[in-house]
C-alpha positions in Angstrom: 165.5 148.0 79.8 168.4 147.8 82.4 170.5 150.0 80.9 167.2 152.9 81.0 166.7 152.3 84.3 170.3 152.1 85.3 170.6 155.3 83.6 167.5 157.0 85.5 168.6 155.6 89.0 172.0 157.5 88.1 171.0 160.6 87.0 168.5 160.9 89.6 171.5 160.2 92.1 173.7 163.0 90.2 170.8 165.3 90.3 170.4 164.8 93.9 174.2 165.6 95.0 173.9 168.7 92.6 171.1 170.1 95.4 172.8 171.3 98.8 171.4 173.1 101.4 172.3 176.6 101.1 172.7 178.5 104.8 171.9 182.2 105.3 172.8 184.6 107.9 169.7 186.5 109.3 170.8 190.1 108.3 169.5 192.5 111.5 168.4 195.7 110.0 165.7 193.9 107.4 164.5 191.8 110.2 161.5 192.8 112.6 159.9 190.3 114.9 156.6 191.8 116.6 153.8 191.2 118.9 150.4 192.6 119.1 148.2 192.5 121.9 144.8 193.9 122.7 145.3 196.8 125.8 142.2 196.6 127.9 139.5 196.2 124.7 140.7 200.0 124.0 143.1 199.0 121.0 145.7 197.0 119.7 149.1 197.4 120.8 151.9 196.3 118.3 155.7 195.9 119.2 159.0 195.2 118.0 162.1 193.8 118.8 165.3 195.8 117.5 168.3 192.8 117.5 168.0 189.5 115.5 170.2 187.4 114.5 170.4 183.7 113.3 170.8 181.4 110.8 168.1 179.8 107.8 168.9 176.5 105.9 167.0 176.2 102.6 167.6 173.2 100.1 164.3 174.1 97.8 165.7 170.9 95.7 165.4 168.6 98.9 162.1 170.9 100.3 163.8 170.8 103.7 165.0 173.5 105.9 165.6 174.5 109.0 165.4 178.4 110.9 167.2 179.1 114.4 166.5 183.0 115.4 167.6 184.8 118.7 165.8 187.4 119.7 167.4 190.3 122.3 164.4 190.2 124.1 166.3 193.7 126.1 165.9 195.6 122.5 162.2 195.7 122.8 160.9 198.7 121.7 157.2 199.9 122.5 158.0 203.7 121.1 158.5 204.3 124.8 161.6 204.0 127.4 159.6 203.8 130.6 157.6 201.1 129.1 160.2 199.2 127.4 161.6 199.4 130.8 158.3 197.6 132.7 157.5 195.2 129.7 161.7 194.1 130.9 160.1 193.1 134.5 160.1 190.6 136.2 156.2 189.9 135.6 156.6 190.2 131.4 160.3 189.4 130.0 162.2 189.1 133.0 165.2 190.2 130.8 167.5 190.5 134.2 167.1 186.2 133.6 165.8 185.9 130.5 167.8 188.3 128.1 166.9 186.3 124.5 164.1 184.7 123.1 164.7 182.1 121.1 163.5 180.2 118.0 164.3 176.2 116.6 162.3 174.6 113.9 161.8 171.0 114.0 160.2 170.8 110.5 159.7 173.4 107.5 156.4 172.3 105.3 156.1 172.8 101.7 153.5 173.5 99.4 154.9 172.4 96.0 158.1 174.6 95.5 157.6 177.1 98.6 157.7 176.6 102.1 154.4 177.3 103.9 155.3 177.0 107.5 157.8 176.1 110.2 157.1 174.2 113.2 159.7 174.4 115.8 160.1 175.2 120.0 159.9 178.6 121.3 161.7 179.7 124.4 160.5 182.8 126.5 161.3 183.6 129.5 162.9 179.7 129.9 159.5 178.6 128.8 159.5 176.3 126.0 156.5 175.7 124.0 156.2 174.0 120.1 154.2 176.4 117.6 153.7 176.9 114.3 155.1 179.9 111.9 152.5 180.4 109.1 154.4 182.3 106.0 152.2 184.2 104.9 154.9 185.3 101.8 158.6 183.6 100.6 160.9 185.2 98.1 164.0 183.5 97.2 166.5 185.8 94.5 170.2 187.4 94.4 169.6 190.2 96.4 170.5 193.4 94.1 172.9 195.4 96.1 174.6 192.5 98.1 175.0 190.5 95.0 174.4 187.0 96.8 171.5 184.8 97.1 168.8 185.8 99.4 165.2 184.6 100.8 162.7 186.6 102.9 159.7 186.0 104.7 156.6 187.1 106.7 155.9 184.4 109.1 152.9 184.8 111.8 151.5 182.8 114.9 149.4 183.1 117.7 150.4 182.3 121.5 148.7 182.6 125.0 151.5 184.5 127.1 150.5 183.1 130.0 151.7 179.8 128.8 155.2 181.7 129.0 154.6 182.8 132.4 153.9 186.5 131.4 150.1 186.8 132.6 149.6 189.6 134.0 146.8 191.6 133.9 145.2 189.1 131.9 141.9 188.9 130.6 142.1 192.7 130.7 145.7 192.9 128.7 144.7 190.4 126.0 146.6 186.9 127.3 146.4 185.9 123.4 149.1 187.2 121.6 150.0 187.5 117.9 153.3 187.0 117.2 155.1 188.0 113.2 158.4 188.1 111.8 159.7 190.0 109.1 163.0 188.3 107.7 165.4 188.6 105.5 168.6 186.6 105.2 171.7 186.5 103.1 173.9 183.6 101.8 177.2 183.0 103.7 
């Protein structure tokens, strides 16, 4: 009996060092984070930011991970110069200060085999606040035409921008704010 359990102990300690965390580089041009807002109960507005970058740990053996994105928070891009240009101000973005948005996780939580969400601090406008990004879809394979590993994901949350000192306008402008990412990232 103690050579089986002496054997289980082991293997489970070989199979353990087998699983690393794998790190991935954020690639830019498969990457969208967006926000939506509702513009004076007429419609809703949706947004994007053009430059991402960052890194993703994954160790699906472990079920651990971690995400840290940085958002150009100057390549917003409304469909329209003049307002990318006012959305930059000082009363929204503040980019003249505040020229990236950025994203840490604290925790990723898993479902069985997938991750499900990442809780981490978001900074905006040197306004930190912890949410929550709910993945709404993971996909980890080699990636066909870069012929390494990948993983992407559609993550969403909702904040109050306000929080973020970026309320104006608000009730009219919708202070609640739905933030999504779309991201794909490749292994070093």
């Amino acid at each position: 009996m103690k050579k089986f359990t002496l054997a289980l102990a082991l293997s489970a300690f070989s199979a353990a060092t087998l699983a690393a965390p794998e790190t991935f580089n954020i690639e830019a041009t498969h990457t969208a984070p967006r926000f939506e807002y509702n513009h004076f109960g007429y419609s809703n507005q949706l947004h994007r930011f053009d430059k991402t970058s960052g890194k993703i740990v994954f160790d699906a053996a472990a079920k651990t991970g971690s995400v840290d994105v940085t958002i150009d928070a100057t390549s917003v891009n409304t469909g329209y110069a003049l307002f990318n240009q006012h959305i930059q101000g000082e009363d929204y973005f503040d980019t003249a200060r505040y020229p990236v948005i950025t994203f840490k996780s604290t925790r990723v939580k898993f479902e069985g085999d997938k991750p499900v969400a990442v809780e981490g601090n978001l900074t905006i406008k040197g306004v930190t606040k912890a949410i929550t990004l709910t993945l709404t879809s993971f996909h980890a394979m080699p990636h066909p035409m870069a012929k390494k590993d990948a993983i992407g994901a559609n993550a969403i949350t909702r904040v109050k921008r306000s929080e973020f000192n970026m309320g104006k306008n608000a009730p009219y402008v919708s202070d609640e704010v739905t933030l999504s990412i779309a991201v794909e990232a490749i292994k070093e």
